[in-house]
C-alpha atoms as a printed R data frame, in Angstrom:
   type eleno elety resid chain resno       x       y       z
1  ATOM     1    CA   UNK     A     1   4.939   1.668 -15.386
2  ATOM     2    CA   UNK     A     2   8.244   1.315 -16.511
3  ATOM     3    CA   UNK     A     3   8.645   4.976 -17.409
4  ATOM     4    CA   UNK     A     4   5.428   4.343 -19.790
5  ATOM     5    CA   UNK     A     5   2.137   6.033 -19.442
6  ATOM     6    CA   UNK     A     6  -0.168   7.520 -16.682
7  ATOM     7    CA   UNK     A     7  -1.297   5.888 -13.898
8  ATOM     8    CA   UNK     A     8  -3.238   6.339 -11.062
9  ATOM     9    CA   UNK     A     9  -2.885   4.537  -7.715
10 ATOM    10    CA   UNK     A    10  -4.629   3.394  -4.778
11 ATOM    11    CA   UNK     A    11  -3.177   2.325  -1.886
12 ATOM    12    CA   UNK     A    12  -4.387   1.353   1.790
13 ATOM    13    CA   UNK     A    13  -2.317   0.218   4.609
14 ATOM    14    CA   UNK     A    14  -3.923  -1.272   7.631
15 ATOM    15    CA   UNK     A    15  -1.941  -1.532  11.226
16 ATOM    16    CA   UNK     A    16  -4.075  -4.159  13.128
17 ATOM    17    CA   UNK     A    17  -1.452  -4.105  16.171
18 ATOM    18    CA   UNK     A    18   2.020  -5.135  17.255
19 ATOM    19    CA   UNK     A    19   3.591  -8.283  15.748
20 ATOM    20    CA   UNK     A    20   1.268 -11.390  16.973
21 ATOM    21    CA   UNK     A    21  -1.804  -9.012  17.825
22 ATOM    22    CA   UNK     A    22  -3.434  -9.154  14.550
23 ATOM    23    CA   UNK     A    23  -2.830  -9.258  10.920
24 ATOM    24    CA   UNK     A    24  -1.432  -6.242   8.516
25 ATOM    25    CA   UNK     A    25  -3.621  -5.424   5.523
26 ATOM    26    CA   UNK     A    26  -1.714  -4.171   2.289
27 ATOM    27    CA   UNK     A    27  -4.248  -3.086  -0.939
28 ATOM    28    CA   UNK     A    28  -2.961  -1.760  -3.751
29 ATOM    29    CA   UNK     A    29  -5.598  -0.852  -7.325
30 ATOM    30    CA   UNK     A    30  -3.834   0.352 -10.179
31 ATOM    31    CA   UNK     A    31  -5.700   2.359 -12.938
32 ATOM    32    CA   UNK     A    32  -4.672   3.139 -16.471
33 ATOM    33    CA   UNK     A    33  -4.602   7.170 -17.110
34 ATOM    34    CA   UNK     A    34  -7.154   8.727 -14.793
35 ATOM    35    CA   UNK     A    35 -10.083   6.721 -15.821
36 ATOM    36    CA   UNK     A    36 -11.173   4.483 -13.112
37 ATOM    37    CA   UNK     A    37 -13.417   2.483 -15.073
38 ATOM    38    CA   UNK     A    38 -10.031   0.904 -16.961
39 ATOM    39    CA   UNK     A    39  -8.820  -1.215 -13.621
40 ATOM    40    CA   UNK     A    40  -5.017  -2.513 -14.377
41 ATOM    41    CA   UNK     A    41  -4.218  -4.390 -11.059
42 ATOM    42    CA   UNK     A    42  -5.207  -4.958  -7.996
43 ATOM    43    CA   UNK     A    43  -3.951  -6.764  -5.180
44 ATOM    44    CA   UNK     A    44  -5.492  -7.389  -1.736
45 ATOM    45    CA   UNK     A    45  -2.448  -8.904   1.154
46 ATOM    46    CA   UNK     A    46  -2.017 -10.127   4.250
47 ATOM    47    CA   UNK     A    47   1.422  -9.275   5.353
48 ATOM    48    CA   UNK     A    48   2.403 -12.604   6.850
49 ATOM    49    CA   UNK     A    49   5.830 -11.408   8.819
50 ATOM    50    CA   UNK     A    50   6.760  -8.315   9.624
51 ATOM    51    CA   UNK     A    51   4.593  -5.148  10.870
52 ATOM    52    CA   UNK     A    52   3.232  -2.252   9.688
53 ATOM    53    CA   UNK     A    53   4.406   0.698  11.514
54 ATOM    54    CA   UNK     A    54   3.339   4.381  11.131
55 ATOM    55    CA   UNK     A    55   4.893   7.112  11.881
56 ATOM    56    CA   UNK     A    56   4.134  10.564  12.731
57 ATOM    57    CA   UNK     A    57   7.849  12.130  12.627
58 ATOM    58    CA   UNK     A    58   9.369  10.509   9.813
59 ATOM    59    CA   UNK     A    59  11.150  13.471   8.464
60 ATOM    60    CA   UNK     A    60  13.424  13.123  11.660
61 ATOM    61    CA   UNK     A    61  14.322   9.420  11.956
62 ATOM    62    CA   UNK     A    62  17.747   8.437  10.173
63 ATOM    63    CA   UNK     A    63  17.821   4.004  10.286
């Protein structure tokens, strides 16, 4: 983090459905070096507005 150290992340997105349908899930766990055991952060989110959106051909869309 800030250009310091190694770090090893987690992270889990979950799509629960188009806007109103459900809510988004966004966990991140942050570990110091590659030693699990040494847990840095970790958050746990609902995304509250917006949606998560996945995408199989991202290499091709331009926004």
């Amino acid at each position: 983090m800030n250009g310091k150290g190694l770090y090893t992340f987690w992270v889990q997105a979950k799509d629960n459905g188009e806007p109103g349908a459900g809510s988004d899930h966004f966990d991140i766990e942050i570990w110091n070096g590659i030693d699990m055991s040494d847990l840095h952060y970790k958050a746990n989110n609902i995304i509250s507005d917006g949606d998560i959106q996945v995408r199989t051909n991202w290499r091709r869309r331009i926004e």
